[in-house]
Structure formats: C-alpha cells, structure tokens
Steps between C-alpha positions, in 0.01 A plus 500: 500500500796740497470563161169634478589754811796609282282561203229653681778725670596574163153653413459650793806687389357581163213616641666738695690612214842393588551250200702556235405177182674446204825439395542924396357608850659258669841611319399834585425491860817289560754761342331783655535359836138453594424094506592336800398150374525387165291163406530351171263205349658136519405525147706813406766389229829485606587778390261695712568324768861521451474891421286579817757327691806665393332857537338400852832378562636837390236727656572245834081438490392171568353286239276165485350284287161414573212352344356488118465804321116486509522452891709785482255772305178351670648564827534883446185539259633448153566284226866249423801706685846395531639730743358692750660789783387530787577890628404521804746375813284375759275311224857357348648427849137286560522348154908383553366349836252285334703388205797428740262249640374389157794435360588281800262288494506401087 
C-alpha cells in the first residue's frame, strides 16, 4: 500500500500546485534550482532516465524511478508523463521518505 500513498502524495502536490510534469518542466525546474525531488517513469528510455540522473546528479537533487508512466500522469491529473518535479521541500522531503521505504521493500 505504499505506493498508492506516494502517488496520492504526488497529487496532493499537484493539486497544490507544486508539480512540475514533463520532461521540459522538469528540465526546467531542475536547472533553475526549484525541484527538490525528481521522479522519472520506470518506463522512461534510458536515455531519460540516464539524462535526469546525470543533471540531478549535477544539480545534487535526488532522483527516483517509480512506477509506469500512466501511474505517473494519473497521479497528478494528466495524461502519459515521464518525469515529474516535485518543487516544494516539505512535499519532496515526505515523498523521499516514502520511496526510501518503497524501494526497500521491492
């Protein structure tokens, strides 16, 4: 059942405005300092995978795979998304909690 609190965390978060999805906003909010998580599909190539890690990596914010990239965009209210930021600290320190615990237990 963790997953579904990290999803619905993650739509909470949209809800409140403090998502930034798709690969270009995600880029975005990553080089301009603002994400404080970065999660990107299991199915992301892997390329994008392997780009959002280097520039997380870069940027030092932390980055996760996690669920399918329909999961993903249902979660925060729209359609397939690969990548999504999450720009908002207390939401992201929540989120790294939860997927610290997911990842864990796979």
């Amino acid at each position: 059942m963790q997953q579904d609190r990290i999803l619905s965390m993650l739509g909470l978060a949209a809800r409140a405005g403090k998502i930034a999805s798709g690969e270009f906003s995600t880029e975005r909010a990553v080089k301009s300092g603002r994400a404080f998580l970065v999660v990107v599909s299991t199915e992301a190539s892997d390329n994008t995978q392997k780009m959002f890690r280097n520039m997380c990596s870069f940027y030092h914010v932390p980055m996760y795979l996690y669920a399918p990239k329909e999961t993903l965009g249902h979660a925060v209210g729209r359609g397939f998304r690969a990548s999504l930021a999450v720009l908002d600290e207390g939401f992201a320190a929540s989120l790294i909690e939860k997927l610290d615990v997911a990842d864990k237990t796979e």
